[in-house]
C-alpha positions as CSV (number, residue, x, y, z in Angstrom):
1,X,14.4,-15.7,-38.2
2,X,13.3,-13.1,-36.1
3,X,13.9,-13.9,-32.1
4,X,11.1,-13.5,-29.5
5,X,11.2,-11.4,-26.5
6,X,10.8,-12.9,-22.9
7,X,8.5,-10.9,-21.0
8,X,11.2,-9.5,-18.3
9,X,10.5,-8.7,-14.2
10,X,13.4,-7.7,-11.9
11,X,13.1,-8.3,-8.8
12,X,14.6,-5.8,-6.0
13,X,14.8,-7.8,-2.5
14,X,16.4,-9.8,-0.3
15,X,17.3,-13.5,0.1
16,X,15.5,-16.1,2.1
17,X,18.0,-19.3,2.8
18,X,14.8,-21.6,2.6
19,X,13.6,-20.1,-0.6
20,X,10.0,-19.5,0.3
21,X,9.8,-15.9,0.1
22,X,12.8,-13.1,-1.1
23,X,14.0,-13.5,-4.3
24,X,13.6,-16.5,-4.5
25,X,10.2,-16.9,-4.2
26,X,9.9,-13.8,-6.7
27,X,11.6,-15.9,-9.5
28,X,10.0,-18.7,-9.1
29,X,7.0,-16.7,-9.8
30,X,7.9,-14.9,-12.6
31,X,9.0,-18.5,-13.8
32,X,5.2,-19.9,-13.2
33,X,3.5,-17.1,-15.1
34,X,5.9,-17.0,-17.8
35,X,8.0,-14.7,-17.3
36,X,11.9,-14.5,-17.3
37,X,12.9,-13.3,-13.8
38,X,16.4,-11.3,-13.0
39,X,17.3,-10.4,-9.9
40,X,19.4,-7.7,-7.5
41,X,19.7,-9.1,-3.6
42,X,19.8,-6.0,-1.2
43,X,20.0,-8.9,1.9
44,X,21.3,-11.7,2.9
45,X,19.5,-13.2,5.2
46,X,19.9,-17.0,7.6
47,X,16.4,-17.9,8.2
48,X,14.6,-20.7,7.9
49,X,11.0,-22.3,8.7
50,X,11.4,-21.2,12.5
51,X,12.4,-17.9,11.9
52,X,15.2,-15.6,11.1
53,X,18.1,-15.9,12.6
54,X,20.4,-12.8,11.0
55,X,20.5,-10.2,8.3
56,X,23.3,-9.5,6.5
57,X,22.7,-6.0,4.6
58,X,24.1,-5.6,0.9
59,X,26.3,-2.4,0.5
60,X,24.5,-0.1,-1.4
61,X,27.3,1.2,-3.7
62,X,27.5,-2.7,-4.8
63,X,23.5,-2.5,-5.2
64,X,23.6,0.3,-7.2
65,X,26.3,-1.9,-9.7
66,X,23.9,-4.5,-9.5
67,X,21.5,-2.3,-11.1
68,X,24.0,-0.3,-13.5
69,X,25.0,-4.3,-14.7
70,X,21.4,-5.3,-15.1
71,X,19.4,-2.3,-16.7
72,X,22.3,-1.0,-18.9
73,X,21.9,-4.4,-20.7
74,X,18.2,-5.6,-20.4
75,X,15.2,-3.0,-19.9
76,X,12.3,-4.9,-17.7
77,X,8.5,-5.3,-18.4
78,X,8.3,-4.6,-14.4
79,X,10.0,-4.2,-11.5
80,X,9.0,-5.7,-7.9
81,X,10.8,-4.5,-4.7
82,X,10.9,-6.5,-1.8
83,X,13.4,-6.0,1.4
84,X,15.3,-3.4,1.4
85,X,16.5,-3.3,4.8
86,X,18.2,0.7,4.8
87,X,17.7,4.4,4.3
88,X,20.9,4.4,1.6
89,X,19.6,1.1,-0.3
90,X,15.9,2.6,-0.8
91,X,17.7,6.1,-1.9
92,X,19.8,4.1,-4.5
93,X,17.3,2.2,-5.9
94,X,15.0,5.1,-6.4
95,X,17.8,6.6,-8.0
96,X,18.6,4.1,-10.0
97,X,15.1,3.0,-11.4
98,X,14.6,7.4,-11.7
99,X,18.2,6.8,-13.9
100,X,16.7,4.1,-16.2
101,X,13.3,4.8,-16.5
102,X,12.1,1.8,-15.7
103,X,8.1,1.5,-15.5
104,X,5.5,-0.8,-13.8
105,X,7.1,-0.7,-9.9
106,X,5.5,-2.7,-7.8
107,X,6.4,-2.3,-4.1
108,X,6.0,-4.8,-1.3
109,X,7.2,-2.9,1.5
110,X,8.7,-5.0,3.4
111,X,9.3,-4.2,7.4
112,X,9.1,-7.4,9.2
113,X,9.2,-11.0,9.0
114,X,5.4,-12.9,9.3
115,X,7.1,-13.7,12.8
116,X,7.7,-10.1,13.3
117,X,11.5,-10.1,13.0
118,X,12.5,-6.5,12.0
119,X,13.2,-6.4,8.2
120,X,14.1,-2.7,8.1
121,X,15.9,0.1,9.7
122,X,13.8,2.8,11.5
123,X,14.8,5.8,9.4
124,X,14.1,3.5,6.3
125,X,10.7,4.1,6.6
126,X,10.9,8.0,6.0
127,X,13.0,7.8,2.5
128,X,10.9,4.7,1.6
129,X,7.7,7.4,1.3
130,X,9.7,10.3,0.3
131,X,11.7,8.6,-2.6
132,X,10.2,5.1,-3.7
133,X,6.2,5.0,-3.0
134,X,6.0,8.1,-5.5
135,X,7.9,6.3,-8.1
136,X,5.6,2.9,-7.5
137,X,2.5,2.2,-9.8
138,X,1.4,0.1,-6.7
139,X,2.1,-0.6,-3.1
140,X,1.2,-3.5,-1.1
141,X,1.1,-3.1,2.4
142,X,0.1,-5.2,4.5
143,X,-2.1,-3.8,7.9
144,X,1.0,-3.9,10.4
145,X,3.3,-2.1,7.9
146,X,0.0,0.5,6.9
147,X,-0.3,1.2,9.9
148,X,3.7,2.2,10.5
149,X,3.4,4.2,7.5
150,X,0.2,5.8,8.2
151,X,1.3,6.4,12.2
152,X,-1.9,4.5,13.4
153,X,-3.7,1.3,13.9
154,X,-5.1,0.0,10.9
155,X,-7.5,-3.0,12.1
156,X,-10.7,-2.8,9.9
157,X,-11.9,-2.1,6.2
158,X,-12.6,1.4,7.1
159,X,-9.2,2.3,8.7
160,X,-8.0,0.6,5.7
161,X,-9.8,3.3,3.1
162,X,-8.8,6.0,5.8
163,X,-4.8,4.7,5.4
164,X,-5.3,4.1,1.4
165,X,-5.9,7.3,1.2
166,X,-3.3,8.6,3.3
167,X,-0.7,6.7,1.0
168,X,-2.0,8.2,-1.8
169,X,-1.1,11.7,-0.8
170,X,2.6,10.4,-1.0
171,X,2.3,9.9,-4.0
172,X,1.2,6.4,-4.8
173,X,-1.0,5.8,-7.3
174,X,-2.3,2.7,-6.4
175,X,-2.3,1.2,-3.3
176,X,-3.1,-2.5,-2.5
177,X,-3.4,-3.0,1.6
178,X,-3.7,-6.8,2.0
179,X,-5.6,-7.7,4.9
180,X,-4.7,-11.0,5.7
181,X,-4.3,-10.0,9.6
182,X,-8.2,-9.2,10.2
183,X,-9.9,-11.2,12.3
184,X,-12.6,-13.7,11.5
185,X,-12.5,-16.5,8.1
186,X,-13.0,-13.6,5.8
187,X,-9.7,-12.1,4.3
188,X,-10.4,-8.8,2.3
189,X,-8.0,-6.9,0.3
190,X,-8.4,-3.0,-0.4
191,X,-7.1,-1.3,-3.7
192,X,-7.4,2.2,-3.8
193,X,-6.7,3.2,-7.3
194,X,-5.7,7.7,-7.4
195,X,-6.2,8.6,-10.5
196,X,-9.5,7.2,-10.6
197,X,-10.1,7.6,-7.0
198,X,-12.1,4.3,-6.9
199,X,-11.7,1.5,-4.4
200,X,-12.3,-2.3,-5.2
201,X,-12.4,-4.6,-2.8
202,X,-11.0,-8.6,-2.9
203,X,-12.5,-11.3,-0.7
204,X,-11.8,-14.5,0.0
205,X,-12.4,-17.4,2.3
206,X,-9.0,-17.9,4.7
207,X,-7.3,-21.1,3.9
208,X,-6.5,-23.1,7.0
209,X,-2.8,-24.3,6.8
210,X,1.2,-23.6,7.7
211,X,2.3,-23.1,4.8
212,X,1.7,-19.3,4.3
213,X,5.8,-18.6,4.4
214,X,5.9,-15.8,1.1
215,X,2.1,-15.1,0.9
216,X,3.1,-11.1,0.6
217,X,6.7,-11.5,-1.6
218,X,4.6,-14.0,-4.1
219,X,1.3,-11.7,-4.1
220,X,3.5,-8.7,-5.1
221,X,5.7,-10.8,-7.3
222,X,2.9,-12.2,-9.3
223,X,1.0,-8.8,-10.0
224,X,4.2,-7.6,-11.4
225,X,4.3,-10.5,-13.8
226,X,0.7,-9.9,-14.5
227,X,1.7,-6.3,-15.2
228,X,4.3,-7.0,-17.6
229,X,2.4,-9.3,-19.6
230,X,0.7,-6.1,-20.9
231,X,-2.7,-6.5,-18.2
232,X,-4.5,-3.3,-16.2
233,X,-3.9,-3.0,-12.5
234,X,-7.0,-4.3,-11.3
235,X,-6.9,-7.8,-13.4
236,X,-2.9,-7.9,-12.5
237,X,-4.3,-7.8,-8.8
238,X,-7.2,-10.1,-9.4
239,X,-4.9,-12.4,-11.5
240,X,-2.3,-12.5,-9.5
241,X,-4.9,-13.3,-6.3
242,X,-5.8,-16.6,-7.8
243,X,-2.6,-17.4,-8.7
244,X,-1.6,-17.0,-4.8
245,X,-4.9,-18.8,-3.9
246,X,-4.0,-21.7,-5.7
247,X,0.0,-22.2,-4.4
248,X,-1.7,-21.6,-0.9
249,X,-4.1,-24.5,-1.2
250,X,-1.1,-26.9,-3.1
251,X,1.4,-25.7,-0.7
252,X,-1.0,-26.9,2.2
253,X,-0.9,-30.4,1.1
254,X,3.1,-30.7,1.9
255,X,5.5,-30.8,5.0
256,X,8.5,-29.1,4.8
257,X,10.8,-28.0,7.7
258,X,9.5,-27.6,11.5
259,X,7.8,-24.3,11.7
260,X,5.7,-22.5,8.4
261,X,6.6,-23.9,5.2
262,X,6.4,-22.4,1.8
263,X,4.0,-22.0,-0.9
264,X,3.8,-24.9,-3.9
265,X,4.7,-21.8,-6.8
266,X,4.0,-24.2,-9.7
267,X,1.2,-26.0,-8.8
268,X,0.2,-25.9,-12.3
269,X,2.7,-27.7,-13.8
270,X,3.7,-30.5,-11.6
């Protein structure tokens, strides 16, 4: 009898103690939208609903076996990257996916905690755009970490077409800016698309709650899954906003820990 395949996403990220966000978060995804996650941690990191507390980076020579153990056995639908903390981490996963050929990259690039605990090393940022964005079919910035990237303040929709375009030049052929830090009850997401050079825009109504711990690793997580069922970009995005939408609004409903809680990741199933 012939076997079926899982569809496959690796995630590339760090750990989160309190499982809200990181890898953790990422399989629990995957999981949800039926998919079978695997993982390689690039972080440790002591954190829970108050904050982080320490980081802990992962070598990157034991990274890079990570990776050699992983893709020289199983070749993956997608790939999502999350934390990745240094310049010689990023430089040996672009390597690495460049050594496997691994399609459908989704990167979440990750520079600071929602509490704005640093997340990466200053010269990270350089080799993140130099080596990984151009290997990406998307990015997913958020406005704090466009605006790092971009070297100004990205605080509106315009200055968020101004940095999507920006991006693009570095080679990223789509770009996602998430703008869950404007102001007002409005939330509205930009994706620029390159090769098309077209721009769709997301909205939705903010949801009022504390629960928003993994918003950005589960967002990024879920359009990979999306992407490795066999969708497009633009319904992986769309897809993958509703599924986030709905663990929000499930997630609200609970109390767990003192400070901002997690997300409810299978809210369809119990």
């Amino acid at each position: 009898m012939k076997k079926t395949r899982y569809k496959i996403v690796l995630t590339i990220a760090g750990s989160d103690t309190i499982a809200g966000a990181g890898i953790q978060a990422d399989l629990k995804t995957f999981s949800a939208l039926g998919c079978y996650g695997l993982s390689v941690v690039t972080a440790l990191t002591a954190q829970n609903t108050m904050g982080v507390a320490s980081v802990h980076p992962v070598p990157f020579n034991f990274v890079r076996d990570q990776m050699d153990a992983v893709l020289s056995d199983i070749k993956p639908d997608a790939v999502k990257i999350g934390m990745l903390y240094s310049a010689a981490v990023i430089q040996t996963v672009a390597e690495q996916l460049e050594k496997y050929a691994v399609k459908n990259i989704v990167l979440d690039t990750v520079m600071a905690s929602q509490r704005g605990e640093c997340l990466m090393e200053e010269d990270a940022v350089r080799v993140l755009k130099d080596f990984l964005i151009p290997a990406s079919a998307i990015i997913t910035p958020n406005l704090p970490e466009a605006s790092v990237m971009v070297g100004r303040p990205v605080d509106n929709l315009q200055d968020m077409r101004n940095a999507a375009l920006r991006l693009s030049t570095s080679g990223a052929r789509a770009v996602l800016i998430k703008g869950g830090h404007l102001k007002g009850d409005d939330i509205k997401d930009l994706l620029y698309i390159s090769s098309e050079d077209r721009f769709k825009v997301f909205e939705s109504k903010r949801i009022a709650t504390s629960n928003d711990h993994g918003t950005g690793c589960t967002l990024s997580s879920a359009i990979a899954a999306f992407l490795a069922r066999g969708h497009g970009l633009e319904d992986s995005v769309g897809f993958a906003r509703r599924y986030l939408k709905g663990a929000i609004l499930a997630g609200a409903g609970y109390e767990i820990g003192k400070g901002r809680g997690p997300l409810h990741h299978f809210y369809d199933l119990w």
